[in-house]
C-alpha positions in Angstrom: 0.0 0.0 0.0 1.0 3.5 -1.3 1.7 6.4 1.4 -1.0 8.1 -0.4 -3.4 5.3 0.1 -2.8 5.0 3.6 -3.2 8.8 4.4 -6.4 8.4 2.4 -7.6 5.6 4.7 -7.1 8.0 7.5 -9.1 11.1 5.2 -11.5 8.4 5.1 -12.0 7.3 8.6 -12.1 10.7 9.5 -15.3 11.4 6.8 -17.1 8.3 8.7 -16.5 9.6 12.5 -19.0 10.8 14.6 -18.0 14.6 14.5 -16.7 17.4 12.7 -13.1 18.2 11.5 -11.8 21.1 10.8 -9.7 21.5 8.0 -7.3 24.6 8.0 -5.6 25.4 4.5 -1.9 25.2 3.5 -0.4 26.2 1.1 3.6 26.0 1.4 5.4 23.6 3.6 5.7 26.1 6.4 2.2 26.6 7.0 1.7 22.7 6.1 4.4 22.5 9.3 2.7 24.8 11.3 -0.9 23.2 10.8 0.3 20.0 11.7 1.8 21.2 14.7 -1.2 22.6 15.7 -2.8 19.4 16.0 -5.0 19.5 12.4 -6.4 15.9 11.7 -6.3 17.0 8.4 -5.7 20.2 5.6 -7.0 21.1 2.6 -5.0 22.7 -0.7 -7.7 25.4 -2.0 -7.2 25.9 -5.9 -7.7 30.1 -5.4 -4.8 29.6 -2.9 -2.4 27.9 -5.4 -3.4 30.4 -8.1 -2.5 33.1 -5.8 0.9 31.8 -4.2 2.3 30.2 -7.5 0.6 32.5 -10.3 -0.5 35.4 -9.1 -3.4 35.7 -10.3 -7.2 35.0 -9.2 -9.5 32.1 -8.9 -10.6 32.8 -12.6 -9.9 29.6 -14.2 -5.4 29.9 -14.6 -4.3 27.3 -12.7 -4.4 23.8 -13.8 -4.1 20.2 -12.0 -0.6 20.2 -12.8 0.1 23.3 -10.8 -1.8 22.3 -7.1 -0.3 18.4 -7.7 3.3 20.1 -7.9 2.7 22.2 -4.8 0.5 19.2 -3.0 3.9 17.3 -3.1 6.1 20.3 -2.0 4.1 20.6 0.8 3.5 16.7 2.3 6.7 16.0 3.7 6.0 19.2 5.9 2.6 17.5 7.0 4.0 14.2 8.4 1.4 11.7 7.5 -1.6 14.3 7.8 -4.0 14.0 4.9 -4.1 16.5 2.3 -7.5 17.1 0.7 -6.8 19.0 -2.4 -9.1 20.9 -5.1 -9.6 19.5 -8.2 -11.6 22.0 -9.6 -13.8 20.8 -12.6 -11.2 18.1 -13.6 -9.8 20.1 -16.3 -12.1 19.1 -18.6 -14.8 15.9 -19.7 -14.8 12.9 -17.5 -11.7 11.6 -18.9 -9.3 14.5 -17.8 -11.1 14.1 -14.3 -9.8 10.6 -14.2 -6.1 11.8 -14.7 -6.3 14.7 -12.7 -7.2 11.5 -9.9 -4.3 9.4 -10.9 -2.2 13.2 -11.2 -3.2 13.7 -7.4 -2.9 10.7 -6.0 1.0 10.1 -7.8 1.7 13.7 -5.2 0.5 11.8 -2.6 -2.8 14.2 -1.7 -5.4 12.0 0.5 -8.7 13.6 -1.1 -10.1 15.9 -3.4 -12.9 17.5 -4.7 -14.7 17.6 -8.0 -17.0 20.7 -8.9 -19.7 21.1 -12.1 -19.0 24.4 -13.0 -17.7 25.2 -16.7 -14.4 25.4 -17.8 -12.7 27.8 -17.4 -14.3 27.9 -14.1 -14.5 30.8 -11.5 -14.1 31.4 -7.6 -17.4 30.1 -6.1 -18.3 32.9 -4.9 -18.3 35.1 -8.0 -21.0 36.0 -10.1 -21.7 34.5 -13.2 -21.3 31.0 -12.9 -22.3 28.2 -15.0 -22.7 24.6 -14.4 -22.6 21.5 -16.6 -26.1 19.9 -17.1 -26.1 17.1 -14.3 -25.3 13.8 -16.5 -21.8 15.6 -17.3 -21.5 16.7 -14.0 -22.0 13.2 -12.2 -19.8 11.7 -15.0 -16.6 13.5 -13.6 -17.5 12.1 -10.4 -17.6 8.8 -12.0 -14.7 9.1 -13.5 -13.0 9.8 -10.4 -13.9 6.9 -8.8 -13.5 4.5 -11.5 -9.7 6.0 -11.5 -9.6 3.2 -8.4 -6.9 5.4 -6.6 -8.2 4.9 -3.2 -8.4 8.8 -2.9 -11.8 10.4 -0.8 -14.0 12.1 -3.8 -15.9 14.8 -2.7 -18.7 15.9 -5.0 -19.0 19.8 -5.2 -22.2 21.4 -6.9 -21.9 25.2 -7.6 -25.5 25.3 -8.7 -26.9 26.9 -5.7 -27.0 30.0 -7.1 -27.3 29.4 -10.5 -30.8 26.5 -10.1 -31.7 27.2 -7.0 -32.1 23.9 -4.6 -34.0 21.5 -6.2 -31.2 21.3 -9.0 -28.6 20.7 -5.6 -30.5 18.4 -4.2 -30.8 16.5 -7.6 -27.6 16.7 -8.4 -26.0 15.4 -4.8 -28.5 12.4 -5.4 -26.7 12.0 -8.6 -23.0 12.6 -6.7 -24.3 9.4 -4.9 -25.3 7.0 -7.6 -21.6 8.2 -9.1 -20.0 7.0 -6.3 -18.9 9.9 -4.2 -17.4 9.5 -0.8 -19.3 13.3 0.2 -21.1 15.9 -0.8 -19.9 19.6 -0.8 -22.9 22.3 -1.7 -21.2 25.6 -2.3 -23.0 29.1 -0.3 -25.0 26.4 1.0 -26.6 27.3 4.5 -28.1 25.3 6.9 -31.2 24.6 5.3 -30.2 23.6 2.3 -27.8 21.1 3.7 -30.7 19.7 5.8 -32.7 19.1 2.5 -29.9 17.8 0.8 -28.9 15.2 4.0 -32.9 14.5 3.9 -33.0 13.1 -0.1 -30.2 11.3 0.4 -30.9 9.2 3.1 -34.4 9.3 1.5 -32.3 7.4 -1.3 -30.8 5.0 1.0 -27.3 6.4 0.5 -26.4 8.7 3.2 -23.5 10.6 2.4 -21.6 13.2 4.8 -21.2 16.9 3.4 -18.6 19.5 3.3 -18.9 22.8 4.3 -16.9 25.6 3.4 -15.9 28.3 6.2 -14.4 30.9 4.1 -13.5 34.6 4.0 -14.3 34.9 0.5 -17.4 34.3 1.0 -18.0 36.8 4.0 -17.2 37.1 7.7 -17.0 33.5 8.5 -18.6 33.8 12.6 -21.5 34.3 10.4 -22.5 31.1 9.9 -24.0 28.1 11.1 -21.9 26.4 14.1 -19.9 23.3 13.7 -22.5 21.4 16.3 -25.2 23.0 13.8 -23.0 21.6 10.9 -23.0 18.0 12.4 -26.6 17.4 13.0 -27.0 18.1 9.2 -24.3 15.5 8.2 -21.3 18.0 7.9 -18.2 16.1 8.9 -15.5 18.1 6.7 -15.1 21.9 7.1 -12.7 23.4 5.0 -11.2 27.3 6.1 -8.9 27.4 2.6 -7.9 31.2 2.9 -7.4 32.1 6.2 -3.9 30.9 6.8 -2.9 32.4 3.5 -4.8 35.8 4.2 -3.2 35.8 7.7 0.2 35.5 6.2 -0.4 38.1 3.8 -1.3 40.6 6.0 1.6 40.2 8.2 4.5 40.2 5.2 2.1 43.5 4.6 2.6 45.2 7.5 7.0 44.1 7.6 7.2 45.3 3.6 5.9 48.8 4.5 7.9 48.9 8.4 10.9 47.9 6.5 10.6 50.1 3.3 9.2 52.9 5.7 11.6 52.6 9.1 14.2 50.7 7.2 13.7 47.7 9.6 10.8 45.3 10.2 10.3 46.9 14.1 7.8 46.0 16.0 6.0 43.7 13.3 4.9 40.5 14.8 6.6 37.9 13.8 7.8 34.1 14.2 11.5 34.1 16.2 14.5 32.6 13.7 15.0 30.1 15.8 11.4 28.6 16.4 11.4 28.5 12.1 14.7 26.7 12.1 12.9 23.9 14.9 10.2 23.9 12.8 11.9 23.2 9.3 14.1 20.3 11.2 17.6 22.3 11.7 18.2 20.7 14.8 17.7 17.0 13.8 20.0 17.8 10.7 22.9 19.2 12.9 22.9 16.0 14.9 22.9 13.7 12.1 25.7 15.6 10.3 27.8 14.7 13.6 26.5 11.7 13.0 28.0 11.2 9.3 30.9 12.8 10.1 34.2 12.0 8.5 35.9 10.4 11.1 33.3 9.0 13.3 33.6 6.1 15.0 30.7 3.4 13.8 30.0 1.9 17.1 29.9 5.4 18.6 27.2 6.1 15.8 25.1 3.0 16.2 24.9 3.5 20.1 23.7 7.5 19.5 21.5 6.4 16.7 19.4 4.3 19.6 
């Protein structure tokens, strides 16, 4: 078994416990460092995030499969056997790209993703003037990923909230079902509509947990429903994508304008050298370059190595 399949065993278990999990976002090995040192049972790699960090550019369709596998598999070392559930946007095109984009992901060692219905090019969810596929097409991607037999968690995102209404949601989760999805993620969904959704498909006889997405592009996110709320409508997954990223641009903000203003970074809040160094591994390197030392005896090394 792959490392990839066994942190997708642990995505998996985590889908079929009792509760919710949060799921901060990462999005270089730092923060992927920092989240797992924080205790996160799992992240998430946000496609808008990767477009940012490695483009520059917005969640308006740049930024392919290629792009968030490369930085998934920057950034897993840094997690140490946390899962990584990464966006897969639309699949990059019909059902056949969506089953590479699945064997793409899973080769980078990611844990999860999820697969939306929006058009290609797509845009950020919660912009206006989105389009979605017409349902068949959509649940076909989903298919796809599944019959990619990598093991991976597929998470079944419908944008067509705002674009059908709920009815179309609700039909299309049932369809996200049939296809074989391990969840279901309703984008700008609130409470309500993930109660109807949770009630047609265990209406179907195939209960699936949701995902919900806590994020600040979609507006102050103490706005919405609470994660006890969440669980009682079948939310086990919810993602916050931006807010490490957000948090980290603000800061590198506030130092670029201290240092071009003051000519040094001042009293900017910020991370001490040396707890970045323990956090990147400098200290385990320094004792195994004693270790391989030229010189060193092998006994000497064998009885420190225990």
């Amino acid at each position: 078994m792959t490392s990839s399949e066994h942190s997708a065993d642990r995505l998996r278990a985590l889908l079929a416990g009792p509760t919710v999990v949060r799921l901060p976002g990462v999005f270089d090995a730092v923060s992927a460092g920092l989240a797992a040192a924080a205790g996160a049972q799992a992240v998430c790699l946000s496609g808008a995030t990767v477009s940012a960090v490695d483009l520059g550019l917005p969640d308006f369709g740049f930024v392919h499969g290629t792009d968030i596998a490369g930085r998934a598999a920057a950034l897993l070392p840094s997690l140490g056997g946390v899962p990584l559930l990464a966006d897969a946007d639309t699949g990059y095109g019909n059902a056949l790209q969506a089953r590479r984009t699945t064997h793409t992901y899973a080769a980078a060692g990611v844990a999860g993703l999820h697969l939306e219905d929006q058009v290609a090019p797509k845009r950020c969810g919660h912009l206006g003037g989105k389009e979605v596929v017409g349902v068949d097409e959509a649940a076909s991607r989903v298919r796809a990923a599944v019959d990619a037999d990598t093991g991976l968690v597929i998470v079944a995102r419908t944008d067509a909230l705002s674009v059908l209404g709920r009815d179309a949601v609700v039909e299309r989760c049932r369809a996200f079902a049939a296809a074989g999805a391990d969840a279901v993620f309703v984008e700008g969904a609130s409470i309500e509509d993930l109660e109807a959704v949770a009630a047609a498909l265990a209406a179907d006889g195939r209960p699936l947990p949701q995902m919900y997405n806590r994020s600040e592009a979609g507006g102050p996110i103490d706005a919405g429903p609470s994660d006890e709320r969440l669980a009682e409508a079948g939310v086990r997954f919810v993602i916050h994508p931006v807010s490490a990223m957000l948090a980290a641009a603000e800061a590198v903000r506030r130092t670029m304008a201290a240092i071009v203003g003051t000519g040094h970074a001042g009293a900017v809040d910020r991370m001490e050298w040396t707890d970045l160094t323990d956090l990147v591994g400098l200290p385990e390197l320094l004792q195994d370059e004693l270790r391989y030392a030229a010189g060193s005896e092998p006994a000497a090394l064998s009885e420190g190595h225990r």
